[in-house]
N, C-alpha and C positions, 0 to 999 in steps of 0.2 A: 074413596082412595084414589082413582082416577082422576078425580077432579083436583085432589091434591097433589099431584103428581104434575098433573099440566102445569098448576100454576107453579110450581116449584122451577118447572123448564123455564116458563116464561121469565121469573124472576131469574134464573140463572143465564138465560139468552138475553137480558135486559143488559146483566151484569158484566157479562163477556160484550157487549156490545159498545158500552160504556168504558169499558177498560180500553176496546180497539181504538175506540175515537178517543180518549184520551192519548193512548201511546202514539197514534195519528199524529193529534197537534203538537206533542212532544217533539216527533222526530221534523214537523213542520215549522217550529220557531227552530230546531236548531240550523235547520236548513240553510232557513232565511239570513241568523246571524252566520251562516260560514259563507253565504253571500255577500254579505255587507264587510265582513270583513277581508274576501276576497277582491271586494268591489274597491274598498278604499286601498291595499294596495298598491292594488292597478293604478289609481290614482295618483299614491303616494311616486310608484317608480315613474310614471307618466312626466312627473315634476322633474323629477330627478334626471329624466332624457335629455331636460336641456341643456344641462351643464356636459352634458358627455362629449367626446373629443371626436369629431367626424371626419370623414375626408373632406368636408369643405372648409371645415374651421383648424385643420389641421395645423395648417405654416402661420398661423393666428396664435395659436395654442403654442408652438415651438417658441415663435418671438416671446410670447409674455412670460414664458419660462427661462428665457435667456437672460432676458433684462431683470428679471426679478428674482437671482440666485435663491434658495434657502440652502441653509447650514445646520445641518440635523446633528452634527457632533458639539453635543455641549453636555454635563451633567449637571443633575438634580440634587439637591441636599434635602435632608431630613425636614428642614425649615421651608423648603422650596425654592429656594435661589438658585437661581438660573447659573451656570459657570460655562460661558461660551468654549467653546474644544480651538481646537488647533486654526487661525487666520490664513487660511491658504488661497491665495489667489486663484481664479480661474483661469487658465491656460486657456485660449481659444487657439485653431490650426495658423491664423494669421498673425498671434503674438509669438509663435515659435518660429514662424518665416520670418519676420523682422529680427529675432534674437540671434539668431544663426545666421543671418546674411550680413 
């Protein structure tokens, strides 16, 4: 009976042992992919730094936005046809010094 008893542990310490180091490697790859996917990220936003708008590229970034108006008032139809909005000129401070003087 004794003897049956032991091995009964053993197979049961086997079994728990086996379960441990499974759920181990389990919670080990998931690890790894919330690494990897933390890791590309980083990566992805790393790319994405360079287009950001710095204090050095600042008056760079102002000019290309001057010169390059967009016009976000237009609608969309069912079909997808563009219908530009309202042609309103841009007003800069020196075209209303010149209009007024």
């Amino acid at each position: 009976v004794a003897a049956e008893r032991e091995e009964r542990r053993k197979l049961e310490l086997a079994a728990m042992e086996d379960y441990a180091f499974k759920r181990m490697e389990t919670k080990d790859t998931e690890f790894k992919k919330r690494i990897t996917k933390a890791s590309e990220q980083i990566r992805e936003q790393k790319e994405l730094s360079s287009t950001f708008i710095t204090p050095e590229n600042l008056d760079a970034a102002i000019d290309q936005a001057l010169a390059n108006p967009i016009d976000y008032n237009y609608a969309i139809d069912l079909k997808g046809n563009q219908y530009p909005g309202r042609d309103t000129p841009i007003v800069y401070e020196k075209n209303i010094e010149k209009t007024s003087a």
